[in-house]
KOLFI-459740 format. One record per atom (N, C-alpha, C): atom name; residue number from 0; x, y, z; residue in one letter. Coordinates in pm, 1 decimal, m for minus. Layout:
// KOLFI-459740
R  atom  seq         x         y         z  type
R    CA  NUM         X         Y         Z     A
...
// end
This chain:
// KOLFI-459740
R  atom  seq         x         y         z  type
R     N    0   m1186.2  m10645.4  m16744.0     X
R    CA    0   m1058.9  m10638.0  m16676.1     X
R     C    0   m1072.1  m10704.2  m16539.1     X
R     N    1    m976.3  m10761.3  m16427.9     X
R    CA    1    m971.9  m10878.1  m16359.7     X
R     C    1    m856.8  m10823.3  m16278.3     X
R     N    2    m859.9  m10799.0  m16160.6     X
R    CA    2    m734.6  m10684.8  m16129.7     X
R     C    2    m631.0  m10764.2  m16063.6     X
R     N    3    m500.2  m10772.6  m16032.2     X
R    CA    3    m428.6  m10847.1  m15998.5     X
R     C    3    m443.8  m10802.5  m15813.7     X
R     N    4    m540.0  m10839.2  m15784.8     X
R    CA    4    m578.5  m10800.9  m15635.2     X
R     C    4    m537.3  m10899.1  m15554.0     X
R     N    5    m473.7  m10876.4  m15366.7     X
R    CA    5    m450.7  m10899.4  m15302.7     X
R     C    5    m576.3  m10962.5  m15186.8     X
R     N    6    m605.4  m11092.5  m15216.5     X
R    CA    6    m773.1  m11120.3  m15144.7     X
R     C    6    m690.2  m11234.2  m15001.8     X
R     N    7    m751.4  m11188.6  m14931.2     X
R    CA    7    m725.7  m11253.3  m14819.8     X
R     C    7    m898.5  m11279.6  m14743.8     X
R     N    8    m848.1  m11403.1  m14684.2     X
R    CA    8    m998.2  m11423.5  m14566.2     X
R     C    8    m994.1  m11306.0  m14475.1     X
R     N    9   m1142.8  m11281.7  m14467.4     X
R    CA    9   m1140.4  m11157.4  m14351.5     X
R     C    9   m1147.8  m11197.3  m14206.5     X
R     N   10   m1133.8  m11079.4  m14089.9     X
R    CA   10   m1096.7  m11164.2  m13976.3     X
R     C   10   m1217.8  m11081.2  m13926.4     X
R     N   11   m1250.5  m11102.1  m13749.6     X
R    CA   11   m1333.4  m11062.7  m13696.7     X
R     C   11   m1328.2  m10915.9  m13663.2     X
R     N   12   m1172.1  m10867.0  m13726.6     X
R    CA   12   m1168.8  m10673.8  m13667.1     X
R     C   12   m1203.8  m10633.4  m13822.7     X
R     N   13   m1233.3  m10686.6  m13917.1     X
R    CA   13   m1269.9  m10624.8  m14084.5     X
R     C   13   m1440.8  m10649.2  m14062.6     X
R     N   14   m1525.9  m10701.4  m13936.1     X
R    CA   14   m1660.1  m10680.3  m13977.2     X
R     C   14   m1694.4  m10576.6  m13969.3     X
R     N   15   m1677.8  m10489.0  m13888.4     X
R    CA   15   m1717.4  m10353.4  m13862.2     X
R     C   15   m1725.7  m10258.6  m13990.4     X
R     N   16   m1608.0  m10305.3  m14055.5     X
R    CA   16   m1605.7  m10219.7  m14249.6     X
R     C   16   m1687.0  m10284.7  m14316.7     X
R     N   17   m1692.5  m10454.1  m14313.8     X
R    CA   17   m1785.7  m10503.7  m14423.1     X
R     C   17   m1939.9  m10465.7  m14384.0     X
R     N   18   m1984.2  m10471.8  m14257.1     X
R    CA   18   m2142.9  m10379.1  m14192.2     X
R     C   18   m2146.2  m10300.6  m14269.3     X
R     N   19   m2068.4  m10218.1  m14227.9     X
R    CA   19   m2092.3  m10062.3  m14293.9     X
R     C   19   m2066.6  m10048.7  m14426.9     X
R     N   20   m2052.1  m10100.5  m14525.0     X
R    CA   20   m1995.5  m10160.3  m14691.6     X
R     C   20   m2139.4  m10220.8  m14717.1     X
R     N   21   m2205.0  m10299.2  m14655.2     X
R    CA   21   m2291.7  m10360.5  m14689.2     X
R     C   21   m2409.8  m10258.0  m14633.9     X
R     N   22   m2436.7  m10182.8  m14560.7     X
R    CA   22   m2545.2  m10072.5  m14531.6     X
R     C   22   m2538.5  m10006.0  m14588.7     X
R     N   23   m2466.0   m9959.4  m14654.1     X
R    CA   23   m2445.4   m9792.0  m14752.9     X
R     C   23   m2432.5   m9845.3  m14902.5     X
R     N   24   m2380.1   m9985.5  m14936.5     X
R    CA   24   m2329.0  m10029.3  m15094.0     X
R     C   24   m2427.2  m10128.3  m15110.9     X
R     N   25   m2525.6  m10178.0  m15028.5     X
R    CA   25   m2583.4  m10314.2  m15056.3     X
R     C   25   m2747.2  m10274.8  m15023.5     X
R     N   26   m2755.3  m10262.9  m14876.4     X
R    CA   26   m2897.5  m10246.6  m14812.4     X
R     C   26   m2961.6  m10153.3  m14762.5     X
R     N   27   m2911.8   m9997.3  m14893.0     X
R    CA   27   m2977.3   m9895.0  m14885.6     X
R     C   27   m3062.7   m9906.8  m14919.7     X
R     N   28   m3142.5   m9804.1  m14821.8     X
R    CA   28   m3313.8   m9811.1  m14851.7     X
R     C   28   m3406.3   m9945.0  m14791.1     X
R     N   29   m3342.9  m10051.4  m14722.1     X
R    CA   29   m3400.5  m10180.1  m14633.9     X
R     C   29   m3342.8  m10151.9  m14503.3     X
R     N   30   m3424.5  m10221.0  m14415.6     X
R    CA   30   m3346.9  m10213.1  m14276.8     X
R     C   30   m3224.3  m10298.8  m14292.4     X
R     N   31   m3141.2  m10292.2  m14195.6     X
R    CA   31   m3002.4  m10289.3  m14170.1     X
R     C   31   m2967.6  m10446.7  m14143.9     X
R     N   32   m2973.0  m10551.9  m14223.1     X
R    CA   32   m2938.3  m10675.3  m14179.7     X
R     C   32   m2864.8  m10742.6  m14148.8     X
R     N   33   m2764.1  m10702.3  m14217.8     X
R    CA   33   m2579.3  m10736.7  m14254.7     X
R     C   33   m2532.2  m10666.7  m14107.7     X
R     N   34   m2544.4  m10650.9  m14013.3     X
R    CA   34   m2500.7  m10576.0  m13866.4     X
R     C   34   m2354.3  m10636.5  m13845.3     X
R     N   35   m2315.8  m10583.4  m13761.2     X
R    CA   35   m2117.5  m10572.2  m13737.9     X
R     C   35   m2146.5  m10733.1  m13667.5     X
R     N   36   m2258.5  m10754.3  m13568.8     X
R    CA   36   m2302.3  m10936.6  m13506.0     X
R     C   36   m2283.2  m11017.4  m13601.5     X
R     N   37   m2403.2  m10974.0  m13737.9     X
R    CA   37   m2415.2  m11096.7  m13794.2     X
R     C   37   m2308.9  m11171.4  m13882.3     X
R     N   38   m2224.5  m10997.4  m13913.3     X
R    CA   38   m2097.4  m11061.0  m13995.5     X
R     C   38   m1970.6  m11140.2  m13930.2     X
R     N   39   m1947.6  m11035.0  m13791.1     X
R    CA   39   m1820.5  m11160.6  m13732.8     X
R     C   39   m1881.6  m11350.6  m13698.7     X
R     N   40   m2000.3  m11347.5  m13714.1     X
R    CA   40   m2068.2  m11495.0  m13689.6     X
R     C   40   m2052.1  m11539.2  m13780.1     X
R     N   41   m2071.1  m11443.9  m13961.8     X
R    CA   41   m2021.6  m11541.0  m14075.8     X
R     C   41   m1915.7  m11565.1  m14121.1     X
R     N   42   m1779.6  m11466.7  m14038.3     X
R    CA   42   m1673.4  m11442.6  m14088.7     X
R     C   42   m1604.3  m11626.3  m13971.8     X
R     N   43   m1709.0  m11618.8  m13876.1     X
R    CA   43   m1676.7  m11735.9  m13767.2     X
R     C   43   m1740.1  m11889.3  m13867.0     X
R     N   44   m1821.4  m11875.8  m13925.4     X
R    CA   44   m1895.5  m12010.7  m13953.4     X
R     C   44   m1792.6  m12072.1  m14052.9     X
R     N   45   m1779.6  m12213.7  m14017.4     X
R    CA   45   m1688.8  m12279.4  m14101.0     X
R     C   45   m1716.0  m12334.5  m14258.2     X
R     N   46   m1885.1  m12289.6  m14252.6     X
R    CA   46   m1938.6  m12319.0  m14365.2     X
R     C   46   m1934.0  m12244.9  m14488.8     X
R     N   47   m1854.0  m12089.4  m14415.5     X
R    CA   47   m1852.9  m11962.9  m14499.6     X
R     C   47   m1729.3  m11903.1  m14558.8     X
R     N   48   m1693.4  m11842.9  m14664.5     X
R    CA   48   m1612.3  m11771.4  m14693.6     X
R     C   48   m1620.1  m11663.8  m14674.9     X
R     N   49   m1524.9  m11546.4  m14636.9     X
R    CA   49   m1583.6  m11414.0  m14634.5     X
R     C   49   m1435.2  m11320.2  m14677.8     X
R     N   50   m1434.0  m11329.3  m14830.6     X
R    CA   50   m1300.8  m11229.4  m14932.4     X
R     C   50   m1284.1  m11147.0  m14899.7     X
R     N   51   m1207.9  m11047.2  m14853.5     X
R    CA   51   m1131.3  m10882.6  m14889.9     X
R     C   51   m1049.7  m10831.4  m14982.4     X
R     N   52   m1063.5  m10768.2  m15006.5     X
R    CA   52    m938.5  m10661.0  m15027.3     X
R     C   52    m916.7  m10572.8  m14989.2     X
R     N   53    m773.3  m10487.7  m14954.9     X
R    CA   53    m811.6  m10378.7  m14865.9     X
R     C   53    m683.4  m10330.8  m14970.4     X
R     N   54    m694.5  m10156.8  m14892.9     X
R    CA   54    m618.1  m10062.4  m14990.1     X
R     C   54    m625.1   m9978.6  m14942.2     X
R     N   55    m534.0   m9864.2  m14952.3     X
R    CA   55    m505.1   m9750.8  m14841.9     X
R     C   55    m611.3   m9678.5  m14756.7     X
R     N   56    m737.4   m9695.4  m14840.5     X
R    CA   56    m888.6   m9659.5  m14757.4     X
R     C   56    m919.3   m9770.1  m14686.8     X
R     N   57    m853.5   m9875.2  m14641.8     X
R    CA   57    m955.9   m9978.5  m14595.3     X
R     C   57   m1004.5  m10098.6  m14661.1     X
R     N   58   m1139.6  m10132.7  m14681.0     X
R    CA   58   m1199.3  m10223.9  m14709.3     X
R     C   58   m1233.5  m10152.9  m14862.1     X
R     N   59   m1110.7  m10221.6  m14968.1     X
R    CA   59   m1212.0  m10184.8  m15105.3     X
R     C   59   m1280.9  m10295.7  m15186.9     X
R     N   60   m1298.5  m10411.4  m15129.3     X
R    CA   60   m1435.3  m10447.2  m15181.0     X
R     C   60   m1419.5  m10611.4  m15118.5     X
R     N   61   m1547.8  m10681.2  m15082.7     X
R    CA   61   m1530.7  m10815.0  m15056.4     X
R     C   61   m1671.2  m10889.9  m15079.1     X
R     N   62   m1649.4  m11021.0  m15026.4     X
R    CA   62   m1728.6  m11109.3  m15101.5     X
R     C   62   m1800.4  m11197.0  m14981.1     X
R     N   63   m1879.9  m11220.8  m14960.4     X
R    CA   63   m1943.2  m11361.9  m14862.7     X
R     C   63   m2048.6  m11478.4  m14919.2     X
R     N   64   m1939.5  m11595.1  m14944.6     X
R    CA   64   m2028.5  m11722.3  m15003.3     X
R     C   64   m2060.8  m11807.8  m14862.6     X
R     N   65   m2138.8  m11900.2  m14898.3     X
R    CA   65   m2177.6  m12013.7  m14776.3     X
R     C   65   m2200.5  m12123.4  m14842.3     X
R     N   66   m2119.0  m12215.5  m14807.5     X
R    CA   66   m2141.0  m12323.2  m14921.6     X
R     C   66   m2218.8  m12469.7  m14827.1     X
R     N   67   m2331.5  m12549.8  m14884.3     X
R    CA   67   m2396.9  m12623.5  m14846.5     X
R     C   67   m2411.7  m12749.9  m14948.2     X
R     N   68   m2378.6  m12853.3  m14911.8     X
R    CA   68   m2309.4  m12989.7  m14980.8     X
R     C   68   m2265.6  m12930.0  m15114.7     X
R     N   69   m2319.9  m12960.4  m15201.8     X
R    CA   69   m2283.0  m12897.8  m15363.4     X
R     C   69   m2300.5  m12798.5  m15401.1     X
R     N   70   m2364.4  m12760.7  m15332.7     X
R    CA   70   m2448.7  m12580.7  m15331.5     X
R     C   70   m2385.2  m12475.7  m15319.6     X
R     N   71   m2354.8  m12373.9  m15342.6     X
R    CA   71   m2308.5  m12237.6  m15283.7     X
R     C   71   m2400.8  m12119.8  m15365.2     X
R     N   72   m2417.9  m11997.9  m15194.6     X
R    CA   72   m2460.4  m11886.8  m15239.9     X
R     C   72   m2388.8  m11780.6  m15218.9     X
R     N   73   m2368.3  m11737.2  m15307.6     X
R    CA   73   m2295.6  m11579.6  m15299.0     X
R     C   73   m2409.2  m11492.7  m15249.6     X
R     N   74   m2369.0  m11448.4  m15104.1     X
R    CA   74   m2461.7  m11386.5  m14988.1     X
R     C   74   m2456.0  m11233.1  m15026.8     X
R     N   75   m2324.5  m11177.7  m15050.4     X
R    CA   75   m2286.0  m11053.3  m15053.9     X
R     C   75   m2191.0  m11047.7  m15131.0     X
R     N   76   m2158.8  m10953.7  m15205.7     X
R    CA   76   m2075.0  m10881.3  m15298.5     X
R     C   76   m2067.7  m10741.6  m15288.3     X
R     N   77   m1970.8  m10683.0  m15255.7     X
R    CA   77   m1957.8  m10516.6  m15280.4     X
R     C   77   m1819.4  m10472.7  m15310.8     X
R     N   78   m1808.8  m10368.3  m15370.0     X
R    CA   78   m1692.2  m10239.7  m15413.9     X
R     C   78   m1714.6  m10146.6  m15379.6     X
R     N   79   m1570.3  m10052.1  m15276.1     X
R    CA   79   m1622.7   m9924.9  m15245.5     X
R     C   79   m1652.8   m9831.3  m15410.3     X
R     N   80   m1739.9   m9735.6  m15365.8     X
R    CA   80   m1759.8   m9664.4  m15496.9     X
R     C   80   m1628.9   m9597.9  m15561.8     X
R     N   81   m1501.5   m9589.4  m15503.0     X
R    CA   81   m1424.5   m9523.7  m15592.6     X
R     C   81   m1295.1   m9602.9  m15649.1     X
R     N   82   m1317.4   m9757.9  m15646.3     X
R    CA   82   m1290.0   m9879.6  m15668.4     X
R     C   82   m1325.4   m9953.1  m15738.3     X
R     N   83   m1458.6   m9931.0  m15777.1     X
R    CA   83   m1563.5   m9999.1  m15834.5     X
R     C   83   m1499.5   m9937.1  m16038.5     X
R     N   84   m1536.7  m10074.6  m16094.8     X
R    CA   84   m1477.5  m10061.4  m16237.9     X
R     C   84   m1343.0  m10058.1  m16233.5     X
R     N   85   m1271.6  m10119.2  m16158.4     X
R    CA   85   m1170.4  m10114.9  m16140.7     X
R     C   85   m1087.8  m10287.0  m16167.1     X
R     N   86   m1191.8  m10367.7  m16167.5     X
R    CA   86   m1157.7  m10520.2  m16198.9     X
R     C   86   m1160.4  m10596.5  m16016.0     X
R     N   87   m1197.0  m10484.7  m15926.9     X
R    CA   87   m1164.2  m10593.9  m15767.9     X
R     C   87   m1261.2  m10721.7  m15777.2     X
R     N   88   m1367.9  m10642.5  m15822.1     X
R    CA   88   m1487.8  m10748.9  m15778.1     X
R     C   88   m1506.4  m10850.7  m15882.0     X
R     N   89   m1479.7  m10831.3  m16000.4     X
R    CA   89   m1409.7  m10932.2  m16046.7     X
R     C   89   m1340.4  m11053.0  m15990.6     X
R     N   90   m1218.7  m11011.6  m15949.7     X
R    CA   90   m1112.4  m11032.0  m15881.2     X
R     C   90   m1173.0  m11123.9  m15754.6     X
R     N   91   m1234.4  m11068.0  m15670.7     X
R    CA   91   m1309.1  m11108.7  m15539.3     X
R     C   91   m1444.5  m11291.7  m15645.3     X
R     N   92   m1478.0  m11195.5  m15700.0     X
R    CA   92   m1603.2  m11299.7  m15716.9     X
R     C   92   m1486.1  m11457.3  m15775.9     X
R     N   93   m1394.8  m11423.9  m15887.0     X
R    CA   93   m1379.2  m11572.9  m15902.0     X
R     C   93   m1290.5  m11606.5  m15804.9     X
R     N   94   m1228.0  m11584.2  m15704.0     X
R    CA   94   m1153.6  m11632.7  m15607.7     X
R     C   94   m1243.2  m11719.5  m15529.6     X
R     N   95   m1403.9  m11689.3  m15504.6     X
R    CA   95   m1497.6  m11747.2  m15400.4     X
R     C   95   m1506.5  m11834.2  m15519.1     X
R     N   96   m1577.9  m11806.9  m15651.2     X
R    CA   96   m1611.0  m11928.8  m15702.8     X
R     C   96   m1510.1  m12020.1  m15723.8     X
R     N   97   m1397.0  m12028.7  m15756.8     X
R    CA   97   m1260.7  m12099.2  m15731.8     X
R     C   97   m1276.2  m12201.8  m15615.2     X
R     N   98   m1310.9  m12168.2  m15481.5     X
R    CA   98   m1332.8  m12185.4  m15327.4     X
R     C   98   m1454.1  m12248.7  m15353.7     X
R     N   99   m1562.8  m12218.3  m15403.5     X
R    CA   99   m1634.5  m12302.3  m15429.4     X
R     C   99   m1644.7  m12445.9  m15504.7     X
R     N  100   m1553.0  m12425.8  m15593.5     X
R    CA  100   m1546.8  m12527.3  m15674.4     X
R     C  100   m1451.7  m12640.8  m15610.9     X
R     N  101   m1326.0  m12599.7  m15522.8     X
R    CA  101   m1241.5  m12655.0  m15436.5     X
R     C  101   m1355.2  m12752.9  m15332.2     X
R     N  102   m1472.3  m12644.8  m15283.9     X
R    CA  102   m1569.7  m12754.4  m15167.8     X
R     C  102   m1644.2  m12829.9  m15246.5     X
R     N  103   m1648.7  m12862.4  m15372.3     X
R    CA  103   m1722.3  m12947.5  m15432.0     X
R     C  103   m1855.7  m12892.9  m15467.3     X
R     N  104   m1889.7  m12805.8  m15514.8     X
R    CA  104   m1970.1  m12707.2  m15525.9     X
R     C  104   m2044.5  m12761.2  m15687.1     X
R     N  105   m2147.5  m12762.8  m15713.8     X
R    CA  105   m2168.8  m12780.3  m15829.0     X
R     C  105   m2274.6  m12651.1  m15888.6     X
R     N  106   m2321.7  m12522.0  m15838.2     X
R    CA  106   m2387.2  m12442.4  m15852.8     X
R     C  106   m2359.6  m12364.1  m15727.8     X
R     N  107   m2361.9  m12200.0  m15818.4     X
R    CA  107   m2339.7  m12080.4  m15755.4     X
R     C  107   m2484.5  m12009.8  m15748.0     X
R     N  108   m2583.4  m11956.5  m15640.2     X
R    CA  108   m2677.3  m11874.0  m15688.5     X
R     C  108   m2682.0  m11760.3  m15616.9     X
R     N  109   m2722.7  m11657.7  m15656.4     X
R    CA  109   m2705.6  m11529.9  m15625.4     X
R     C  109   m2822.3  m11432.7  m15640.3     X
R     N  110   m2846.8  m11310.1  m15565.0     X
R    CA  110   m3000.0  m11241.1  m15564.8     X
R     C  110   m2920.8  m11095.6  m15601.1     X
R     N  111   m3024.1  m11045.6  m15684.2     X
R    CA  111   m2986.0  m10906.3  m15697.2     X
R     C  111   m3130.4  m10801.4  m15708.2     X
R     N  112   m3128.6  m10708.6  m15623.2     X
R    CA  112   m3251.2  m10586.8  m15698.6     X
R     C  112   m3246.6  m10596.5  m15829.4     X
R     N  113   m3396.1  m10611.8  m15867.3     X
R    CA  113   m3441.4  m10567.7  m15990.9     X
R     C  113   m3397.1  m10441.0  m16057.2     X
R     N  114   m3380.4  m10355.7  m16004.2     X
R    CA  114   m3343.0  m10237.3  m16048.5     X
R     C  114   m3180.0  m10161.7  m16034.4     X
R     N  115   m3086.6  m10291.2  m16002.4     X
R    CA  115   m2977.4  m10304.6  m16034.4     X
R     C  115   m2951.0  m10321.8  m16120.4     X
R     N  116   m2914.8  m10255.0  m16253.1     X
R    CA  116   m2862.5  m10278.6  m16384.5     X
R     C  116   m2721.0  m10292.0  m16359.6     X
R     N  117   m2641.4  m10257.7  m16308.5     X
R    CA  117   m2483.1  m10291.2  m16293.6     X
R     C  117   m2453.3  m10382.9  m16222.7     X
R     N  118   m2511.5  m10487.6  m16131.4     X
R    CA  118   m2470.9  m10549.2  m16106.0     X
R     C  118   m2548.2  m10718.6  m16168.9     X
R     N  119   m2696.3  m10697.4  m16233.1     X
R    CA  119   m2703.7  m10746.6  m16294.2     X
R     C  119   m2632.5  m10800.6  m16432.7     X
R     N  120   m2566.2  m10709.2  m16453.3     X
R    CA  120   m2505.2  m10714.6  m16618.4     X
R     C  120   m2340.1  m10788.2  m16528.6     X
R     N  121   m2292.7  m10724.6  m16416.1     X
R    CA  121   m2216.2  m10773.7  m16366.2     X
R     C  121   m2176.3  m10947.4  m16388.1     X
R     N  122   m2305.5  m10981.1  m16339.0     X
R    CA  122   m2298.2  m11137.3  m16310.5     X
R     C  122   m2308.5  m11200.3  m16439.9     X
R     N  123   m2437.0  m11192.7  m16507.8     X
R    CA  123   m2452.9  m11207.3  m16636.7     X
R     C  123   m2319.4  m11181.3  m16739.6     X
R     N  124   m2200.9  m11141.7  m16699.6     X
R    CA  124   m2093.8  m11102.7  m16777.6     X
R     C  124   m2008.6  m11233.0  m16741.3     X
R     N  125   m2018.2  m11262.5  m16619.5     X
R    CA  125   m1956.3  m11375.5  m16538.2     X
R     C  125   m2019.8  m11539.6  m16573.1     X
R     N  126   m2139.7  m11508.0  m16668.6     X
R    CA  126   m2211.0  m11694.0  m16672.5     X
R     C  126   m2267.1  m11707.8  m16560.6     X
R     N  127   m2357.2  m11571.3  m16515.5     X
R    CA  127   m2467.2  m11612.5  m16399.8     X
R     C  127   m2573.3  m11609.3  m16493.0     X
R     N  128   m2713.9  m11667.1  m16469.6     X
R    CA  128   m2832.7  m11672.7  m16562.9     X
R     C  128   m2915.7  m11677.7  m16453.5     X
R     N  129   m2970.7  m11554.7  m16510.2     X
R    CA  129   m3138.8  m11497.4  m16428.8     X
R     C  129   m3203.6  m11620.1  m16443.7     X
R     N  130   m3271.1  m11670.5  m16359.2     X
R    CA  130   m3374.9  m11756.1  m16347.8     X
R     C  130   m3511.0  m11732.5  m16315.0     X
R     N  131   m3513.9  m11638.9  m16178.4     X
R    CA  131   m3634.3  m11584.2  m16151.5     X
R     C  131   m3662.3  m11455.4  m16107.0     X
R     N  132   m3768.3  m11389.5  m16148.6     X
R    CA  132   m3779.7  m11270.5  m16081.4     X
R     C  132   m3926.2  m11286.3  m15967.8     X
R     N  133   m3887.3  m11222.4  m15862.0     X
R    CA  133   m3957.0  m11232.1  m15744.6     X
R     C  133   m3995.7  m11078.8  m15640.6     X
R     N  134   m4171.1  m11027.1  m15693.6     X
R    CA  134   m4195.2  m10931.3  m15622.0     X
R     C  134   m4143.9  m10938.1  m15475.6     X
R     N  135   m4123.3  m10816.4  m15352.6     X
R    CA  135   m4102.6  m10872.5  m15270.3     X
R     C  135   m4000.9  m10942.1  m15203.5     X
R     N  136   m3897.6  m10979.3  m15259.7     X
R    CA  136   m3759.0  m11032.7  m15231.8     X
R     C  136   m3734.2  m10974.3  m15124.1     X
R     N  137   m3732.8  m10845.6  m15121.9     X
R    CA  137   m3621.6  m10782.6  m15010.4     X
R     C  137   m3707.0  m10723.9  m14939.4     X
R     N  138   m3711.7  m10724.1  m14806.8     X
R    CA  138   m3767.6  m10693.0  m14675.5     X
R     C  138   m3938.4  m10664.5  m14767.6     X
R     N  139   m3991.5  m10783.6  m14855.8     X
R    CA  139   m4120.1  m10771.8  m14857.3     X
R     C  139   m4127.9  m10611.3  m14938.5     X
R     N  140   m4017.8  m10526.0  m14979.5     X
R    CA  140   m4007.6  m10398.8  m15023.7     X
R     C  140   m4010.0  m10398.8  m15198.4     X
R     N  141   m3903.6  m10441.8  m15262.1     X
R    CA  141   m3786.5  m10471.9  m15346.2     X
R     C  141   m3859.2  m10602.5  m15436.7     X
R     N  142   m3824.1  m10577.4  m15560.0     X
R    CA  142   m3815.6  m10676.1  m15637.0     X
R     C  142   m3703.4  m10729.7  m15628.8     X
R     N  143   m3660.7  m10850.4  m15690.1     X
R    CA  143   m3541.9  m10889.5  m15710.0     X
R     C  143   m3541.1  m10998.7  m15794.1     X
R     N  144   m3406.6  m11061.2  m15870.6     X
R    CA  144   m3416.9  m11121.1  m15923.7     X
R     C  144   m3298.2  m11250.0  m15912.0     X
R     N  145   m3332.5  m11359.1  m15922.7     X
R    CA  145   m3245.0  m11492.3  m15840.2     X
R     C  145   m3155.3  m11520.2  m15998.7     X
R     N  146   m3042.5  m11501.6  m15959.7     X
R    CA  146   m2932.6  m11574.5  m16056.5     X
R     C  146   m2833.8  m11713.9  m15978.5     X
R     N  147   m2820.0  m11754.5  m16111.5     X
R    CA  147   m2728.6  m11870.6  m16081.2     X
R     C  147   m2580.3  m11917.0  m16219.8     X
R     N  148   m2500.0  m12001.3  m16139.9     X
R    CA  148   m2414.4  m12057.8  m16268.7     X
R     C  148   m2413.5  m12156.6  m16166.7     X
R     N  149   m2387.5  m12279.3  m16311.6     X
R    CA  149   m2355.8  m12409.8  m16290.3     X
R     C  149   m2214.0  m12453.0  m16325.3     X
R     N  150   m2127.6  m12521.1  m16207.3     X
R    CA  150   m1999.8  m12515.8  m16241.4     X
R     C  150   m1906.0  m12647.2  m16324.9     X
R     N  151   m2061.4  m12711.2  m16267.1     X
R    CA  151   m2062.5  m12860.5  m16295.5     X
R     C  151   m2134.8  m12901.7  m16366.7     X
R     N  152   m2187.4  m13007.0  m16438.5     X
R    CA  152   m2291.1  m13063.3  m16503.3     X
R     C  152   m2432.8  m12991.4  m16422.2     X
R     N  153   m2488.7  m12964.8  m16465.4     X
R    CA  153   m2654.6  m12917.2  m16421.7     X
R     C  153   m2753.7  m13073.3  m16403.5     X
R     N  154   m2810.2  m13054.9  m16303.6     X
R    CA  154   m2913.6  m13149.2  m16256.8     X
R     C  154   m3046.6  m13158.4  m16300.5     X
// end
């Protein structure tokens, strides 16, 4: 399901929710990287996308790609938990890849914990393909594992 969601670019007063979305839904259990700084700088970089949706709680789920000549990485993805299965992130993810494909994008790649089964199966539902798994990924802690889709002919 694919929800008929309301996605707008986020502005510099929505970092403070996506921080805190991304510390509690993303980089529990790692130190704190995604900080309220680093996001209004990506929500500022012209190189970046950064999706919302919002809904009577706020921030229910958004997206941050960065796209580099043909390249794009989907940095972040989250759903608040009582949102989630609901079709947003769905919703959120092909709007960026859409945006991606608009900058001339010819590949999407993306990192997930190893021990994410839902959001692995997530992507993999979407035509992402595991490529590698890598002890260590995350703060040197974390396994993880590198996905990608090709939107274009593959190189």
């Amino acid at each position: 399901m694919i929800a008929d969601a309301a996605i707008r670019l986020a502005t510099a007063a929505d970092a403070a929710g996506i921080a805190r979305m991304s510390r509690d839904l993303i980089e529990h259990g790692l130190p704190w990287r995604w900080t309220v700084e680093r996001v209004t700088r990506t929500i500022r970089d012209p190189n970046t996308n950064v999706a919302i949706v919002d809904d009577r709680e706020g921030i229910a789920a958004f997206g941050i790609m960065f796209h580099a000549e043909d390249d794009a990485h989907l940095l972040l993805l989250a759903v608040r938990g009582n949102a989630q299965r609901t079709g947003i992130g769905s919703a959120v993810l092909l709007w960026l890849e859409a945006a991606a494909r608009t900058a001339g994008a010819r590949r999407i790649r993306v990192e997930a914990r190893i021990d994410n089964d839902a959001a692995r199966s997530f992507y993999n539902e979407h035509g992402y393909h595991e490529r590698v798994i890598r002890s260590g990924m995350y703060s040197s802690a974390l396994a993880g594992v590198r996905l990608e889709k090709w939107l274009r002919g593959e190189a």
